[in-house]
VOBA-1610 file (N, C-alpha, C; in pm, whole numbers, padded with zeros to 5 digits, always signed):
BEGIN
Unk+01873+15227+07676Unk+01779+15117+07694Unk+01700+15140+07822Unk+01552+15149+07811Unk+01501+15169+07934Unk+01391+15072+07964Unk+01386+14931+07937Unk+01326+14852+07962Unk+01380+14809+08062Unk+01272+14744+08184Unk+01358+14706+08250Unk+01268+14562+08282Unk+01308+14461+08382Unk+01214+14327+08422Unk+01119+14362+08508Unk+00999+14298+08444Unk+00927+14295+08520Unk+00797+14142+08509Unk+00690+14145+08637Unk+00664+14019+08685Unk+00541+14036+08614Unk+00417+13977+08692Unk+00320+13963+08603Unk+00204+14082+08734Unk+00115+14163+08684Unk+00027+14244+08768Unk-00026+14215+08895Unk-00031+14327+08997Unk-00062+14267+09127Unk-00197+14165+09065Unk-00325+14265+09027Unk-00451+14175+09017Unk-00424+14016+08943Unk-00491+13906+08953Unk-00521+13814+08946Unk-00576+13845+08795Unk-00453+13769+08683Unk-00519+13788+08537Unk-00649+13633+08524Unk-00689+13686+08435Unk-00804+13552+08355Unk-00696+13440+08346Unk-00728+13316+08373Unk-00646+13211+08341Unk-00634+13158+08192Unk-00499+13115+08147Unk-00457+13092+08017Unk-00554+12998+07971Unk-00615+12986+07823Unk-00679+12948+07761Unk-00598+12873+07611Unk-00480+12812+07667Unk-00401+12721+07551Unk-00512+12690+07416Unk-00609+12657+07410Unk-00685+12684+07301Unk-00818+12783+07252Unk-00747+12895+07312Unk-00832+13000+07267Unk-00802+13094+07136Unk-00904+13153+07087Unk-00874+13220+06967Unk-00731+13300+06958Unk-00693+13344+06833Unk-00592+13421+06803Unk-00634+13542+06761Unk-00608+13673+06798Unk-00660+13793+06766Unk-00583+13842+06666Unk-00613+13805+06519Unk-00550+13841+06439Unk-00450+13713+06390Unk-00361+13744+06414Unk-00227+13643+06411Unk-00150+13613+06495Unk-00194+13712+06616Unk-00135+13712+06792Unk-00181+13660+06899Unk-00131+13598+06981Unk-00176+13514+07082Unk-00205+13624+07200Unk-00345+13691+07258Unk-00331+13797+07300Unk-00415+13754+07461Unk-00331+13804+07604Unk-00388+13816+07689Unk-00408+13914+07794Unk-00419+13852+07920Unk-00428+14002+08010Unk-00284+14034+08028Unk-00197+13962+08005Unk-00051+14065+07999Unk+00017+14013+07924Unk-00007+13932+07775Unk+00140+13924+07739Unk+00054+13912+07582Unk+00124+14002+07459Unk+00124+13991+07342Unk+00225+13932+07239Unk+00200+13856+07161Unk+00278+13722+07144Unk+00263+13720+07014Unk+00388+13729+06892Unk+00344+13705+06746Unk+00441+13684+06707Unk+00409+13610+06590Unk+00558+13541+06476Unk+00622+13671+06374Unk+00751+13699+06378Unk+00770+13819+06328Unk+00750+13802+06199Unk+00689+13903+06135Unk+00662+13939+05977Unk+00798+13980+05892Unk+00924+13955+05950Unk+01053+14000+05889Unk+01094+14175+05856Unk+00962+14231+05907Unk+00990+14379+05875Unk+01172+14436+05983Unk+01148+14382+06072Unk+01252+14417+06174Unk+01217+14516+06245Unk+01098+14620+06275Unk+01060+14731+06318Unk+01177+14696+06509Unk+01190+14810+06526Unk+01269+14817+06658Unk+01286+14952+06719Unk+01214+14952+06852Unk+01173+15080+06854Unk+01339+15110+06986Unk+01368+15245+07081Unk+01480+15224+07154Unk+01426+15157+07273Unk+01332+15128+07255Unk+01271+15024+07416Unk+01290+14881+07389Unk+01291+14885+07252Unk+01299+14707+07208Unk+01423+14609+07274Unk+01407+14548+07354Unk+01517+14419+07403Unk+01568+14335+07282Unk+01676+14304+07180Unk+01635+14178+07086Unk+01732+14115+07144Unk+01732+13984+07136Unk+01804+13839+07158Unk+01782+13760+07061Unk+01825+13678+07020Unk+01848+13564+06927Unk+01749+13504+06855Unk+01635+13512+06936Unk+01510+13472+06848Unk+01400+13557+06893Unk+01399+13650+07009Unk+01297+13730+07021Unk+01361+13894+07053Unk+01204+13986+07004Unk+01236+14100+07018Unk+01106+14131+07152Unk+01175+14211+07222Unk+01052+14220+07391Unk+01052+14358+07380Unk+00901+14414+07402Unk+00897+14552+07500Unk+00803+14564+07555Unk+00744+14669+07610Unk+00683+14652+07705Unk+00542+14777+07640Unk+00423+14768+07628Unk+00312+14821+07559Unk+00174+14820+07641Unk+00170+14964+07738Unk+00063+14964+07845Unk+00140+14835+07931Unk+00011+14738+08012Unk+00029+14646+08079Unk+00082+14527+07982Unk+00106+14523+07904Unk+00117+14358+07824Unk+00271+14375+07784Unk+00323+14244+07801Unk+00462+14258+07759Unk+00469+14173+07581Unk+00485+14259+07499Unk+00508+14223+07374Unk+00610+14142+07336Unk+00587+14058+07308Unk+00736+13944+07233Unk+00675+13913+07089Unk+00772+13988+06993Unk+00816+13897+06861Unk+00884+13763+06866Unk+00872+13722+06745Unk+00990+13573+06765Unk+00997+13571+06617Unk+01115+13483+06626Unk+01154+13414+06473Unk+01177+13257+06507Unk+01042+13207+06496Unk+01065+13053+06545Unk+00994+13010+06448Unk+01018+12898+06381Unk+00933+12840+06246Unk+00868+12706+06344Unk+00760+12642+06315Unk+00693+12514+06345Unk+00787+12431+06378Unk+00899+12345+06366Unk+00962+12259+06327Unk+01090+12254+06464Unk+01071+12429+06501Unk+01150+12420+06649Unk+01024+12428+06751Unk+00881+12442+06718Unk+00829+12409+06811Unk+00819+12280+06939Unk+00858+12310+07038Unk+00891+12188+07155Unk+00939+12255+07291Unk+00925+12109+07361Unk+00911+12203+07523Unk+01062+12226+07533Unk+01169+12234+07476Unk+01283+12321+07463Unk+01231+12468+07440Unk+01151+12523+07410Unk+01092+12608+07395Unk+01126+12715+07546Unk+01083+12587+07641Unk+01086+12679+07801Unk+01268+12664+07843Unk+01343+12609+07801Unk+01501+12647+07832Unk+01491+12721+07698Unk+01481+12755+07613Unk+01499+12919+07540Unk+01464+13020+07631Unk+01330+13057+07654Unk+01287+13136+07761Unk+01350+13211+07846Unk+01433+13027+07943Unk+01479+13081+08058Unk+01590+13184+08032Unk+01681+13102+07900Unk+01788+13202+07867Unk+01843+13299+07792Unk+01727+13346+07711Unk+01749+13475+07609Unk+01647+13570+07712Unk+01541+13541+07785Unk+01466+13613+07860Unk+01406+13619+08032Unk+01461+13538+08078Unk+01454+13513+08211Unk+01520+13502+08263Unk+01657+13433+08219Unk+01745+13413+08369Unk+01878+13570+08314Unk+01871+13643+08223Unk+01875+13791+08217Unk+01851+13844+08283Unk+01716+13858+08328Unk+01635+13900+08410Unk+01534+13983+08292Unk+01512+13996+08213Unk+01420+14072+08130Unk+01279+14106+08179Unk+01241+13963+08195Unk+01120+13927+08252Unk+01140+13796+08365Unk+01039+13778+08465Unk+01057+13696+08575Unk+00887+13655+08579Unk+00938+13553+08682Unk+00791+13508+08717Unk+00735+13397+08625Unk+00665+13274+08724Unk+00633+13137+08650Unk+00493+13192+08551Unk+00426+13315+08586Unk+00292+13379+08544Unk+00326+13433+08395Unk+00455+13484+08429Unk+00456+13557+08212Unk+00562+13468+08173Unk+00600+13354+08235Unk+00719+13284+08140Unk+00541+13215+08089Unk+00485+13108+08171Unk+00351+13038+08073Unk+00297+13089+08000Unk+00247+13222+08021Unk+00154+13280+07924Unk+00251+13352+07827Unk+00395+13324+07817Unk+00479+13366+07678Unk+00506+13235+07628Unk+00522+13142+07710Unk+00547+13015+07632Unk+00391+13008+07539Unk+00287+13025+07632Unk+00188+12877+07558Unk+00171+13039+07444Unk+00166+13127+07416Unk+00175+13232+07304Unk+00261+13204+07220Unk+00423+13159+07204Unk+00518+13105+07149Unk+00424+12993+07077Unk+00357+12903+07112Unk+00314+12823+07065Unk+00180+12800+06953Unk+00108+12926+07004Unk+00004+12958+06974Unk-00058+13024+06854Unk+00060+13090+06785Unk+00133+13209+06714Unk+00168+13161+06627Unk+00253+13048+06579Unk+00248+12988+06484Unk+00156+12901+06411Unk+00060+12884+06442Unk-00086+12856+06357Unk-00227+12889+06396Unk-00278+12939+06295Unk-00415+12992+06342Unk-00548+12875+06408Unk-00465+12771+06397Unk-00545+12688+06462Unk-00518+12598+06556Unk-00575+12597+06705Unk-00502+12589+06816Unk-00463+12455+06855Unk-00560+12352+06761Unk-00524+12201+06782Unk-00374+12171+06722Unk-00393+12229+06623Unk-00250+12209+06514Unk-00116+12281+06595Unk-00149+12383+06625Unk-00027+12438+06661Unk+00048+12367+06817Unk-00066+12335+06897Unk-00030+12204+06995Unk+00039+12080+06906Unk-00065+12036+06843Unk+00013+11896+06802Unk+00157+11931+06736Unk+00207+12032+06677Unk+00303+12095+06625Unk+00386+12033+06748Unk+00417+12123+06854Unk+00445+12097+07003Unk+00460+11965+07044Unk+00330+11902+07054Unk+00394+11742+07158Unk+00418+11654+07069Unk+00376+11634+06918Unk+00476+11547+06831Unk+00605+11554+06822Unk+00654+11710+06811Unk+00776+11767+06796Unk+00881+11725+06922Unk+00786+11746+07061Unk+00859+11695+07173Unk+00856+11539+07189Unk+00754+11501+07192Unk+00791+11328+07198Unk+00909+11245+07128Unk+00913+11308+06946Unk+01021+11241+06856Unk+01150+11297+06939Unk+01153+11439+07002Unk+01319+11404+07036Unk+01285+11339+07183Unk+01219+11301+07252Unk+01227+11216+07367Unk+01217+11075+07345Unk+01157+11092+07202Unk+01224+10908+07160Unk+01361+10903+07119Unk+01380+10991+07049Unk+01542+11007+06991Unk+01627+11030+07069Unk+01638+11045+07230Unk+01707+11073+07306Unk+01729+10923+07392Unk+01670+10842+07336Unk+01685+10692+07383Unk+01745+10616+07289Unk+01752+10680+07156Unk+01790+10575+07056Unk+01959+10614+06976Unk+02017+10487+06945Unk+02157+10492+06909Unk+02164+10663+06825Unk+02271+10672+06799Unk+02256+10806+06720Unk+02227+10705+06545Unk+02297+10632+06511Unk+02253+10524+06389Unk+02104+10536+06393Unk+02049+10493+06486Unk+01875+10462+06486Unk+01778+10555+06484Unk+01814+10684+06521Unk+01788+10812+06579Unk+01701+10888+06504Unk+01568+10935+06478Unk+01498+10994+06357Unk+01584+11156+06378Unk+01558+11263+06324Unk+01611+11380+06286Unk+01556+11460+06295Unk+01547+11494+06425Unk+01419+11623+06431Unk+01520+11743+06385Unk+01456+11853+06416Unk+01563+11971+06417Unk+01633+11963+06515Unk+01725+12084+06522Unk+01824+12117+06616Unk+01766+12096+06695Unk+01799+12130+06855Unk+01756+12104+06976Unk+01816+12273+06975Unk+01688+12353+07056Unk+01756+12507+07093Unk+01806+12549+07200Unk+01822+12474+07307Unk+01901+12463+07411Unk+01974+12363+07483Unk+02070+12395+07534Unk+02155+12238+07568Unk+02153+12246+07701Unk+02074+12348+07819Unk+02079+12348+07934Unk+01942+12309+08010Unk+02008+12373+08119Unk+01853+12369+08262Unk+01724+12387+08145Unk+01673+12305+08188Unk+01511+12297+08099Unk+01522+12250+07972Unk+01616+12216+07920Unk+01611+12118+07786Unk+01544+11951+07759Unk+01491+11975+07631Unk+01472+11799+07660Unk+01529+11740+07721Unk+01670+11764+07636Unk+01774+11639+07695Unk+01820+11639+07826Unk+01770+11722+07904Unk+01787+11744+08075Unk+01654+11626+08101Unk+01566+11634+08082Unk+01444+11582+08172Unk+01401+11452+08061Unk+01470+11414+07936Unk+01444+11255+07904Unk+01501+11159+08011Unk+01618+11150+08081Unk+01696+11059+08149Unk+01568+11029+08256Unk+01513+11210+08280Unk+01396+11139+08431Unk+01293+11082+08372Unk+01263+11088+08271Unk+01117+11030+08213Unk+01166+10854+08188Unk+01270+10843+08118Unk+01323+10737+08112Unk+01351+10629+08248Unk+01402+10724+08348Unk+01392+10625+08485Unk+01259+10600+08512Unk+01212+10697+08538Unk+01043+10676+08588Unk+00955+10586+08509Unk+01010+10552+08382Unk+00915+10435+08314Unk+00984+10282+08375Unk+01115+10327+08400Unk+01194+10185+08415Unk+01113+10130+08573Unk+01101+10229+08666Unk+01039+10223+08767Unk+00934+10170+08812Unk+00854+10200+08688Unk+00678+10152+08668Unk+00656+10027+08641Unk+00561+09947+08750Unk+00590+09790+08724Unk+00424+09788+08626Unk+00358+09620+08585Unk+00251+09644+08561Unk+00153+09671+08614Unk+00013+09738+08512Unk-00074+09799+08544Unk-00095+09915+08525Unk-00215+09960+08630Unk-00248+10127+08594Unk-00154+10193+08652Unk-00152+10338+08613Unk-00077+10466+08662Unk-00129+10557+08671Unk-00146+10654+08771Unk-00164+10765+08832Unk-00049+10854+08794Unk-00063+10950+08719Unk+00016+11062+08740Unk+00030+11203+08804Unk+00044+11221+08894Unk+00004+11357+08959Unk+00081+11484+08895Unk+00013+11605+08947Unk+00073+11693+08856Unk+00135+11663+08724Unk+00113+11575+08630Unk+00140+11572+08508Unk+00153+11699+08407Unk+00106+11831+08439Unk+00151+11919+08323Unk+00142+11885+08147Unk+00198+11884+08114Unk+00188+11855+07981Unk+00160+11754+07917Unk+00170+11679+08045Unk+00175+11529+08051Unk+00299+11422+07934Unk+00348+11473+07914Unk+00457+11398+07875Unk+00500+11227+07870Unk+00511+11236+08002Unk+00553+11104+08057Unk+00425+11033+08081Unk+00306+11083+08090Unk+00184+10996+08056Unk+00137+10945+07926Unk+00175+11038+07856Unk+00167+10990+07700Unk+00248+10865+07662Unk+00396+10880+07708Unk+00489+10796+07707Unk+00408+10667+07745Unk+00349+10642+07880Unk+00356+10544+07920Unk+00254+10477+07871Unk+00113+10583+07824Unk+00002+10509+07751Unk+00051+10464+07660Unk+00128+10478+07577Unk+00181+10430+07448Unk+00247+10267+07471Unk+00307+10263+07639Unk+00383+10172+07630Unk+00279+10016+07661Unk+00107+10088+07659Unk+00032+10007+07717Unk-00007+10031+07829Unk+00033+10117+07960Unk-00033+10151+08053Unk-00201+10196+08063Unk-00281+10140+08158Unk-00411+10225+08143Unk-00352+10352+08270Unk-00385+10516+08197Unk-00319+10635+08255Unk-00441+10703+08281Unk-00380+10751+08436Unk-00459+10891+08461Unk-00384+10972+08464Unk-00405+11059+08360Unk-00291+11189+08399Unk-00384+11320+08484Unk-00366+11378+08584Unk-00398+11479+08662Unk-00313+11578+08664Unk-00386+11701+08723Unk-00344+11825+08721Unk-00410+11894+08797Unk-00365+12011+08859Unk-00429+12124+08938Unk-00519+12208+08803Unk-00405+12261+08681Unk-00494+12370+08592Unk-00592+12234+08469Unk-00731+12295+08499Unk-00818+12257+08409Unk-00804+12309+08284Unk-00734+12370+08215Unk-00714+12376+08097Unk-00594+12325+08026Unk-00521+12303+08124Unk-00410+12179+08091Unk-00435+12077+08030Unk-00562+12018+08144Unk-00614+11913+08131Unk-00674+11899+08015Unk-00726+12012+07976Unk-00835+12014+07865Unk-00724+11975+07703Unk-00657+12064+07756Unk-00523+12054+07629Unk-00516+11907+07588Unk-00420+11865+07717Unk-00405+11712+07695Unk-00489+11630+07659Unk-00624+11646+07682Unk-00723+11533+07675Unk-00749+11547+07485Unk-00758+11694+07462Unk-00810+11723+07309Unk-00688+11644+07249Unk-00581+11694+07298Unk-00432+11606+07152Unk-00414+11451+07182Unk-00417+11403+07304Unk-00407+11248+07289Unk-00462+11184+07182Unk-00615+11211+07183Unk-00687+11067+07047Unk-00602+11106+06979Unk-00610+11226+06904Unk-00448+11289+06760Unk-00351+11200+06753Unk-00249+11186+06878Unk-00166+11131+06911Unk-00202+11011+06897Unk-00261+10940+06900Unk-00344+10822+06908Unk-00272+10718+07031Unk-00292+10813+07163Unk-00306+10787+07280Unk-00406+10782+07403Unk-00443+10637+07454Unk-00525+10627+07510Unk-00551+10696+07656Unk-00587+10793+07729Unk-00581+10827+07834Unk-00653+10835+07900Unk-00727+10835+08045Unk-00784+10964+08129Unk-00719+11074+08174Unk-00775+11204+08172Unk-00747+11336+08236Unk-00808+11322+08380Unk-00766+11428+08452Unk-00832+11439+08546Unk-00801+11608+08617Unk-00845+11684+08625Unk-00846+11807+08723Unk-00873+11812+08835Unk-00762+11826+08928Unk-00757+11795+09075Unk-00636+11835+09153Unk-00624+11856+09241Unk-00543+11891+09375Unk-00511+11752+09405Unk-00368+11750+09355Unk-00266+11631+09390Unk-00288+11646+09547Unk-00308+11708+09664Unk-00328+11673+09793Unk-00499+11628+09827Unk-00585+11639+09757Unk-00727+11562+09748Unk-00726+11567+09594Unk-00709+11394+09612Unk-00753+11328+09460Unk-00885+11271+09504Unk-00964+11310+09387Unk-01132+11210+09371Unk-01089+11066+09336Unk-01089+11052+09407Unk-01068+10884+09364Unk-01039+10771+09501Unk-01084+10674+09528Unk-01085+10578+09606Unk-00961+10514+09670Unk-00952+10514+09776Unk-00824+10398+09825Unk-00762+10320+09746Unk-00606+10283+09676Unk-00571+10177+09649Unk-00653+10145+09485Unk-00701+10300+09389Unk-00729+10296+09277Unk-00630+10262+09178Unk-00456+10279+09166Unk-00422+10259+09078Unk-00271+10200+09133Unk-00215+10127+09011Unk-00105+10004+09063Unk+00032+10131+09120Unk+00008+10214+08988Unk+00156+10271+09083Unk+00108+10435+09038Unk+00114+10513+09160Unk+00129+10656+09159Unk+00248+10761+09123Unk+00261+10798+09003Unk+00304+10909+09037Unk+00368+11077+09046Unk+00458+11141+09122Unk+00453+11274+09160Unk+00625+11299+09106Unk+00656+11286+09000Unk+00775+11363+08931Unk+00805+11457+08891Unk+00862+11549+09008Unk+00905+11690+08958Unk+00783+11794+08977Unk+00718+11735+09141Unk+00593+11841+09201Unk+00645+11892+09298Unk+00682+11826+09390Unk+00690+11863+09543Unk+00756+11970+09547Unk+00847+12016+09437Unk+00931+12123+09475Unk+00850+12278+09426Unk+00670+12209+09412Unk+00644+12386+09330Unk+00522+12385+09431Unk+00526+12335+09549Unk+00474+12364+09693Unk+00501+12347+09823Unk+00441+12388+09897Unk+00533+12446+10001Unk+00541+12279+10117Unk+00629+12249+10216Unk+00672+12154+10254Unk+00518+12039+10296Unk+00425+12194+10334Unk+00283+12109+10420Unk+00212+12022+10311Unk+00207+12099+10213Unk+00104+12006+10084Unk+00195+11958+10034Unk+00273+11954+10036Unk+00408+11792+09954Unk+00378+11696+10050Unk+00346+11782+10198Unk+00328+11587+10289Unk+00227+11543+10288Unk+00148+11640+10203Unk-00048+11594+10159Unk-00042+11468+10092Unk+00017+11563+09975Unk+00003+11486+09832Unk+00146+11344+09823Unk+00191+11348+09937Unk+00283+11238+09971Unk+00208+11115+10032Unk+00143+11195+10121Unk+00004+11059+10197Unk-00112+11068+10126Unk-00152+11138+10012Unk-00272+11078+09902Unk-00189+11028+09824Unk-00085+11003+09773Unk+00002+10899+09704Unk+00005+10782+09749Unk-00012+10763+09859Unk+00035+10685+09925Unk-00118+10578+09958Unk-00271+10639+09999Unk-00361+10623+09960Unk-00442+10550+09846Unk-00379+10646+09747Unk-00445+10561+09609Unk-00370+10498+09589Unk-00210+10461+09588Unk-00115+10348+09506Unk-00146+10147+09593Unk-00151+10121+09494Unk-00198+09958+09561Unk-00057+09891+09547Unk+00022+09940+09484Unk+00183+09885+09514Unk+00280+09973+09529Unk+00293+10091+09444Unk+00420+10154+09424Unk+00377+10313+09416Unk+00439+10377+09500Unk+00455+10522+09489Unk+00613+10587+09451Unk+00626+10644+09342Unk+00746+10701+09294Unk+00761+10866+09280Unk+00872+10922+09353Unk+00851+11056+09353Unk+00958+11103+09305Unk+00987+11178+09236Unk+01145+11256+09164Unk+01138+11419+09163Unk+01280+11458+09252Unk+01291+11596+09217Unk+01416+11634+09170Unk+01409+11755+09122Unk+01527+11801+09090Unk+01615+11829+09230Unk+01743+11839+09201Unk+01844+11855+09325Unk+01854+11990+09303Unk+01844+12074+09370Unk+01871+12219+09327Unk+01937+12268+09449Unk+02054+12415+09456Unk+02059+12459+09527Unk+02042+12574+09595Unk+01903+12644+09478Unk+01850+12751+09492Unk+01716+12774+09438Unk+01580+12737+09457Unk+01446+12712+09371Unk+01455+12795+09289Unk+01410+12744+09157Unk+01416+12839+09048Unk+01276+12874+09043Unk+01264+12990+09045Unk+01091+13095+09017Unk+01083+13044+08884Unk+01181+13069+08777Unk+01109+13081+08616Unk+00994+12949+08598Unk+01082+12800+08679Unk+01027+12689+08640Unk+00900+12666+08754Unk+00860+12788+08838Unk+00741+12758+08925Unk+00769+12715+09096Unk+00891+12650+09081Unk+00952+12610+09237Unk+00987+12713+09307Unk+00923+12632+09405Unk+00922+12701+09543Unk+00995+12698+09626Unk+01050+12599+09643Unk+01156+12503+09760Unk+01244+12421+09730Unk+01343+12379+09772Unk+01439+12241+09736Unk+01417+12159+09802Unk+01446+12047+09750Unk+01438+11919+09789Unk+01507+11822+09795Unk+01559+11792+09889Unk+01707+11741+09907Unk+01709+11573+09943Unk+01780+11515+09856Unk+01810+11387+09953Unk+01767+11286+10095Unk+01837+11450+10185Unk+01771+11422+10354Unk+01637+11418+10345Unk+01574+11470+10267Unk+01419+11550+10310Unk+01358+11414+10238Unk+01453+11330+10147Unk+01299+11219+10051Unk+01310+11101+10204Unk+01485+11064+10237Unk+01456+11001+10356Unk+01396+11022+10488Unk+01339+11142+10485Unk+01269+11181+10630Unk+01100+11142+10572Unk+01080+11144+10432Unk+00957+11146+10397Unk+00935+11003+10394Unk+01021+10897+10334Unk+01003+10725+10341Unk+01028+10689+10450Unk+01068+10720+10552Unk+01051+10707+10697Unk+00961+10773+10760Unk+00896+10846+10760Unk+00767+10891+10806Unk+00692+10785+10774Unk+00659+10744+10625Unk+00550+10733+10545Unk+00521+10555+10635Unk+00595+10475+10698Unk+00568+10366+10744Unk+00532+10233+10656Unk+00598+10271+10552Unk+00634+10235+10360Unk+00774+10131+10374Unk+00781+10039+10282Unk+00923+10043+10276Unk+00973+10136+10166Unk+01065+10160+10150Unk+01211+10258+10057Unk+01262+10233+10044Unk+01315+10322+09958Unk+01470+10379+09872Unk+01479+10477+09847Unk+01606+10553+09866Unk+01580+10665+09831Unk+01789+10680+09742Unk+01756+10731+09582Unk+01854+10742+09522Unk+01853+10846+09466Unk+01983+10862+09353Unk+02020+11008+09264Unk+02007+10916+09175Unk+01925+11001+09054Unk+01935+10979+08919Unk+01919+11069+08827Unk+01967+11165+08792Unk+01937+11354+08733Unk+01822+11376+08834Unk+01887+11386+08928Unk+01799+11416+09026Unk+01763+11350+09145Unk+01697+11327+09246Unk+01639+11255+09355Unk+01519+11169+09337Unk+01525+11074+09406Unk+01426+10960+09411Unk+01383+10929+09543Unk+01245+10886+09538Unk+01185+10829+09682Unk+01074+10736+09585Unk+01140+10629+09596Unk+01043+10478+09561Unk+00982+10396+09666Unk+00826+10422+09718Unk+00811+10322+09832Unk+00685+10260+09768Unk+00698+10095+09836Unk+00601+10035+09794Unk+00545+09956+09950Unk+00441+09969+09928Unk+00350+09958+10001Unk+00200+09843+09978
//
């Protein structure tokens, strides 16, 4: 076996294009080639296989087969990743785990709206089903991982963070996939979901109406948000601070703090070593949310709930 791990190219690739064409039947970029296997089994002695994917490595692009049907499409998707291909070590780096995930995704239909909505329908029903009796419970498929990065790891935080949210608008910073903004538009919130990548944004904004969720997007640097003093009832930053470095967490801690007209809520994971696959940079500890609600000249709290909390209202 002479494959070995590797990260993503010194140069600076083109940024991911979640709804860009499919070349052929493959989700193809500046380093990673991505397709649903045709059942032939071809396997060359460079080929890696694991459980649902086959990896090698072709010029600069790292090739992944898969055997994933629509129906396991969901953000369990990224705890597969971590553990048939990343925390191995096969491949590393937050740069080719995204651009193999959003290819995983991409790959199963030639059309890029569908194969998303595939994705956040698929993830929402088990993040509703992860609230409801097992009696009450709809039936998605299996769940493909039971660890670090599974739904069922990060419903409990989505679930606090709504319990958290009083009425009114919401600000979501770094939202990503936006998840928990969807959630909350649904629950009646008027939402801004934000983000650093503009094509995130773009993602989210195209599947909401689908979803038939009301939202704003927004593309922006959680440490300068466009937006006015005291714009929305409660801000917030769940599961950011830990994928920058201590100075812009105390940015985007005092522009939280800025736009929220009552409540700023922040959640991280407790970790005791930043995980690269998931983008983190740093840990974030307990001590560090009470040095931040004592700075902030806020009142607080600061608790454990799958994870860390800093609730100040202001």
């Amino acid at each position: 076996m002479t494959t070995h791990p590797v990260g993503p190219a010194t140069a600076d690739p083109p940024p991911i294009d979640p709804l860009g064409p499919l070349v052929g039947t493959s989700y193809v970029d500046a380093l990673v080639h991505v397709r649903a296997s045709d059942g032939l089994g071809r396997r060359t002695r460079d080929t890696v296989r694991t459980r649902h994917f086959d990896l090698r490595h072709v010029g600069d692009r790292v090739h992944v087969e898969h055997r994933l049907i629509p129906t396991q499409v969901d953000d369990d998707l990224g705890g597969l990743l971590a553990e048939e291909l990343f925390s191995p070590g096969w491949l590393r780096g937050s740069e080719l785990f995204e651009r193999v995930f959003t290819g995983l995704v991409r790959s199963l239909h030639p059309d890029p709206l569908v194969g998303w909505l595939h994705f956040y329908r698929n993830t929402l029903l088990r993040l509703d089903a992860s609230a409801t009796s097992p009696s009450q419970a709809p039936s998605p498929a299996p769940s493909l991982v039971t660890g670090h990065g599974g739904i069922a790891g990060y419903a409990p935080v989505y679930r606090h963070a709504e319990s958290l949210v009083g009425p009114g608008s919401v600000l979501e910073l770094g939202s990503c996939f936006g998840f928990l903004a969807l959630r909350l538009a649904g629950h009646g919130h008027a939402v801004t979901a934000s983000d650093v990548t503009p094509a995130t944004m773009r993602l989210l904004g195209a599947v909401a109406p689908a979803l038939g969720r009301d939202l704003r997007t927004v593309a922006a640097d959680a440490a300068r948000f466009p937006a006015p003093d005291r714009s929305a009832d409660t801000v917030l930053a769940v599961h950011l601070l830990e994928h920058v470095d201590a100075a812009t967490g105390d940015r985007i801690l005092a522009e939280a703090l800025r736009l929220a007209r009552r409540r700023v809520i922040v959640a991280v994971p407790l970790e005791e070593v930043a995980d690269e696959t998931w983008g983190h940079v740093r840990t974030v500890g307990l001590d560090d949310l009470h040095a931040a609600g004592a700075a902030s000249g806020a009142a607080y709290t600061v608790h454990e709930h799958h994870g860390g909390w800093l609730v100040l209202d202001v």
